[in-house]
C-alpha positions as CSV (number, residue, x, y, z in Angstrom):
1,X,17.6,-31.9,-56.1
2,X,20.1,-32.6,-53.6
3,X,20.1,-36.4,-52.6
4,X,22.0,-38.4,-49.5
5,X,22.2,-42.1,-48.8
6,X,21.9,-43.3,-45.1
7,X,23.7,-46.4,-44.6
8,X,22.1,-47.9,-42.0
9,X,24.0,-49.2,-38.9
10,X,22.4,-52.1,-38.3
11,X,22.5,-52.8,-41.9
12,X,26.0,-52.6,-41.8
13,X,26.9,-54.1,-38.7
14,X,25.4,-57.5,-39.6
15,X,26.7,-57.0,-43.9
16,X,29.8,-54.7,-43.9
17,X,31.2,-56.1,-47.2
18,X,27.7,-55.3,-48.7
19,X,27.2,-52.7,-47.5
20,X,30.4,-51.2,-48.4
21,X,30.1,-52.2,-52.1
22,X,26.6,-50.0,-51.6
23,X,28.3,-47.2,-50.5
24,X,30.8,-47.5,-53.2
25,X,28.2,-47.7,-55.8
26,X,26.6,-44.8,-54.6
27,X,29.8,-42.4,-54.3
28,X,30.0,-43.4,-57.9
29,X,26.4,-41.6,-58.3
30,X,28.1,-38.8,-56.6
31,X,25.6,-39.0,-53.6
32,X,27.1,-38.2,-50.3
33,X,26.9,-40.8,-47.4
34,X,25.8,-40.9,-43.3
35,X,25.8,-43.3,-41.7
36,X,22.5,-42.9,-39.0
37,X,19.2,-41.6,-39.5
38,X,19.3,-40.0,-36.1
39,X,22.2,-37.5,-34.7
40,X,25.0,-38.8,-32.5
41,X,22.8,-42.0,-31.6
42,X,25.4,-44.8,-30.3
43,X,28.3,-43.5,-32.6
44,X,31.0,-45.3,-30.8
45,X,29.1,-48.2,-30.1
46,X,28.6,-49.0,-33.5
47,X,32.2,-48.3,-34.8
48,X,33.5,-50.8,-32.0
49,X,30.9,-53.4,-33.5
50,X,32.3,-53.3,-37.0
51,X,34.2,-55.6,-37.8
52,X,38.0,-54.1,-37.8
53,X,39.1,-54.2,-41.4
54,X,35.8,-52.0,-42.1
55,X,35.9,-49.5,-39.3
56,X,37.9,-47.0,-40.2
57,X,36.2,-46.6,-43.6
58,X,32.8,-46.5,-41.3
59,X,34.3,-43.8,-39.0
60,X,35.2,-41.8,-42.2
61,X,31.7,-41.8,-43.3
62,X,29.8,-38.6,-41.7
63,X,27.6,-39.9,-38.9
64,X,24.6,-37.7,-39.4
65,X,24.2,-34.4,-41.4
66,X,21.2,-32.0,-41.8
67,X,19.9,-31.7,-45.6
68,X,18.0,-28.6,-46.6
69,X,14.0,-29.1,-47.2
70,X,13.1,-31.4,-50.5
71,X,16.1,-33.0,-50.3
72,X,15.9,-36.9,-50.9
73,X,17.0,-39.3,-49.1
74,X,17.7,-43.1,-50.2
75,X,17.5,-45.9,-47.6
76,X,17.7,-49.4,-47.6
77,X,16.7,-49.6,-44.0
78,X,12.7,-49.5,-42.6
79,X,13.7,-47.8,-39.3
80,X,15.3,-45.3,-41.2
81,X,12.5,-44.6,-43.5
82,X,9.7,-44.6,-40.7
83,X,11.9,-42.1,-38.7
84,X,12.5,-39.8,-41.5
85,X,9.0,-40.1,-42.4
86,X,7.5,-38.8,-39.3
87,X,10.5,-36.8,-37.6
88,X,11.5,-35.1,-40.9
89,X,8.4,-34.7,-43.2
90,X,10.2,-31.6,-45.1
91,X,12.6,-34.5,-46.6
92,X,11.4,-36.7,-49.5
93,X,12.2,-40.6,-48.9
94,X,13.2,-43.3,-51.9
95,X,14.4,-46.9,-51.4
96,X,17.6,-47.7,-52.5
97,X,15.6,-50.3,-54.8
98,X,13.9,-47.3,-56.6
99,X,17.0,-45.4,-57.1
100,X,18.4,-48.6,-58.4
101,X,15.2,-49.3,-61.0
102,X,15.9,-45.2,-62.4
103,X,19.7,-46.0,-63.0
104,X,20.4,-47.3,-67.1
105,X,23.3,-48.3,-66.6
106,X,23.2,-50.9,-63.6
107,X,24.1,-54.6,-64.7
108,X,22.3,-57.2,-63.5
109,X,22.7,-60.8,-63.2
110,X,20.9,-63.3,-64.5
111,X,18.7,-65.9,-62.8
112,X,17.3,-67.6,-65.6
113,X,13.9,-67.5,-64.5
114,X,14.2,-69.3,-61.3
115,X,10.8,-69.1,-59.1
116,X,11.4,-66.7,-56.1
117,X,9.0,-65.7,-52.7
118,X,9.0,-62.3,-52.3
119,X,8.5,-61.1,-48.3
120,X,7.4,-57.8,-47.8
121,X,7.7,-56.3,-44.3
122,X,5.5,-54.4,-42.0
123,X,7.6,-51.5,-41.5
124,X,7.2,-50.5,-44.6
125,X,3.5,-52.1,-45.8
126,X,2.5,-49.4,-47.4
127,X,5.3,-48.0,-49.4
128,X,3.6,-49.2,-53.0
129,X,6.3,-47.6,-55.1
130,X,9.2,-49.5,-53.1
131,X,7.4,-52.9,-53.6
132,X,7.0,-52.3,-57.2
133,X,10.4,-51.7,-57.3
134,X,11.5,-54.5,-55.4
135,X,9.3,-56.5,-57.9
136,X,10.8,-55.0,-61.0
137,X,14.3,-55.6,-60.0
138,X,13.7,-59.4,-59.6
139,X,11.8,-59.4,-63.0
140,X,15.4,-57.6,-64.3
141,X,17.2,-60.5,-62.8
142,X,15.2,-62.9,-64.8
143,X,13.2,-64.5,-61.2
144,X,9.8,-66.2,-61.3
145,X,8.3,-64.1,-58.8
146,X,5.8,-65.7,-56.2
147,X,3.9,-63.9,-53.8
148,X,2.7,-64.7,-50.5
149,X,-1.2,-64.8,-49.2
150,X,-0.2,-61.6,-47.1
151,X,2.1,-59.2,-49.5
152,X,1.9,-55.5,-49.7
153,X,0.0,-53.7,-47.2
154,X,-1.4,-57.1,-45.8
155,X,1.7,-58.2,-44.7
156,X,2.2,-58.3,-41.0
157,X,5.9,-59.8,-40.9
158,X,8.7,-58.6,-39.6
159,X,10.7,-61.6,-38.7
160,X,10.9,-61.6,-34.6
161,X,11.1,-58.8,-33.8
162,X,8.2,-57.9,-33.5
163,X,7.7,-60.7,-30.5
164,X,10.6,-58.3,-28.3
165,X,10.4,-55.1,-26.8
166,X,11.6,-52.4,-29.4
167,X,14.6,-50.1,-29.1
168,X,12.6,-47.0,-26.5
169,X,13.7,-44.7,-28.9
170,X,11.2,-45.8,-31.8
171,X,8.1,-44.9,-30.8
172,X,9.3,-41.6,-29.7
173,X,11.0,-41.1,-33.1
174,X,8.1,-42.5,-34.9
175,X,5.0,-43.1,-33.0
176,X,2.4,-43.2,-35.9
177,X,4.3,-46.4,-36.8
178,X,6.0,-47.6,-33.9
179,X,3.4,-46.8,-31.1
180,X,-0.1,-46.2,-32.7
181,X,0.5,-48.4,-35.9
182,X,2.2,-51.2,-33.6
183,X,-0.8,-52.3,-31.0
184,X,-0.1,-55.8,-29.6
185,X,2.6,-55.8,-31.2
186,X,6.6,-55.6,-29.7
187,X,5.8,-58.4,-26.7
188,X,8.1,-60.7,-24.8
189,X,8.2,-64.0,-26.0
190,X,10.7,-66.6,-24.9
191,X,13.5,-68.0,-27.7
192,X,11.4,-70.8,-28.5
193,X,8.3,-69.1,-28.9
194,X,10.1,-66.8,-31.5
195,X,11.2,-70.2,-33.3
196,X,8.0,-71.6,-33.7
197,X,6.3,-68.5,-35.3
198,X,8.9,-67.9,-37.6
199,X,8.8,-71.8,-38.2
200,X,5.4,-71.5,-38.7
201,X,5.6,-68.5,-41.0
202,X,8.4,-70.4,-43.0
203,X,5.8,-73.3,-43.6
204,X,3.7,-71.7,-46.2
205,X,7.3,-70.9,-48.8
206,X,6.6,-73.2,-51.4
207,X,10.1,-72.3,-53.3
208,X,13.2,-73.3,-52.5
209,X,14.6,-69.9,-51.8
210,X,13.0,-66.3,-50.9
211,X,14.1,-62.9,-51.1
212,X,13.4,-59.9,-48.4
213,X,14.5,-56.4,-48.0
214,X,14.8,-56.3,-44.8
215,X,17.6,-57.3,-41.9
216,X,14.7,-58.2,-39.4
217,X,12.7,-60.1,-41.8
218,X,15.8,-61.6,-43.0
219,X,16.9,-63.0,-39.5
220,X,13.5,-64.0,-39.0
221,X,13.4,-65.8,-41.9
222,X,16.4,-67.9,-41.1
223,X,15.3,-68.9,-37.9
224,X,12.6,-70.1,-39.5
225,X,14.8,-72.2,-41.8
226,X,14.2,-70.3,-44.8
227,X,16.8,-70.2,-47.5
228,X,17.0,-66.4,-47.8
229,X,18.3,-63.8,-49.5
230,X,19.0,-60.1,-48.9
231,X,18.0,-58.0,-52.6
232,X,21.2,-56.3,-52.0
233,X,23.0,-59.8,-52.2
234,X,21.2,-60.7,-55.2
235,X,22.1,-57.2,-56.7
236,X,25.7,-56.9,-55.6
237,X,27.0,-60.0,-55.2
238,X,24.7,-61.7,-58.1
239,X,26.4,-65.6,-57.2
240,X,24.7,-67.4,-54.5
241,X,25.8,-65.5,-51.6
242,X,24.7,-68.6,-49.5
């Protein structure tokens, strides 16, 4: 089966370092590399935002590339997923955390059993088999896992932004999620508005630190006040990365 990785541009934008140890890990897999889960959307815009000593490795990457039907695709990003879901059914979709779990020979530290909050995200509440996997990569790291009141498919979190208009191209990508799954949802509210939820949200963490897979939770998150963690961090960078 063939298999690709999509990097994620706004993944990378906001952690190029991680993001490039990622891609290095995966080369190592022999899997190829785009960058973007949709053709020639805001190519240059996102090479000028990377930072300089990354973007010429990010321009070398191929920005988008067309893989035959029942090819796989591994993603770390929830736009990415939910646009390949619904725009390109004939493709088969695994997190980056599942590709991780099936891979014998990746080290992990260890966090000698340390209690941890997991978040889940609504972009992706009802991808079971990437949430299990989340889960058993934490339980390989040696956390205490703690789970929130509204995990798995009763999560409705995706740090703020979900209180802003969304990007217009979404819900014509991906409507069942990002138009007919997203009712109420994707609102203006002011700054402080967006501090006080995610404030509010933060209130019910009863550890000291919590871990998301996702850079909208995660900005969410630390609005809030939350001491958080990105897996990836806690995967490829294994020392407190805070």
């Amino acid at each position: 089966m063939d298999k690709f990785y999509v990097a994620s541009c706004v993944f990378t934008e906001e952690y190029p370092a991680l993001s490039k140890k990622i891609c290095d890990y995966v080369r190592k897999k022999s899997v190829p590399i785009i960058r973007c889960c949709v053709d020639k959307y805001k190519v240059a815009e996102f090479e000028q935002r990377m930072p300089e000593i990354y973007r010429d490795e990010w321009r070398a990457i191929k920005h988008f590339e067309k893989f035959p039907a029942g090819s796989e695709m591994i993603s770390l990003c929830h736009n990415c997923a939910a646009i390949f879901e619904e725009r390109h059914p004939e493709i088969l979709r695994k997190s980056l955390w599942e590709f991780i779990w099936d891979d014998k020979s990746f080290s992990y530290a260890d966090f000698g059993g340390e209690a941890i909050t997991i978040q889940d995200c609504w972009r992706q509440k009802e991808n079971f088999a990437e949430q299990e996997a989340v889960r058993e990569l934490l339980r390989r790291m040696n956390f205490k896992i703690v789970e929130l009141p509204e995990n798995h498919e009763r999560t409705k979190f995706c740090g703020y932004s979900l209180y802003q208009p969304q990007p217009p191209r979404n819900p014509k990508l991906a409507p069942k999620r990002f138009l007919y799954g997203a009712q109420g949802l994707f609102q203006e509210h002011t700054p402080e508005q967006k501090k006080s939820l995610m404030q509010e949200h933060c209130s019910q963490i009863q550890t000291e630190k919590i871990v998301a897979y996702c850079h909208y939770c995660i900005r969410g998150l630390k609005l809030g006040g939350a001491k958080v963690y990105h897996l990836a961090e806690l995967l490829f960078e294994g020392a407190d990365p805070l």
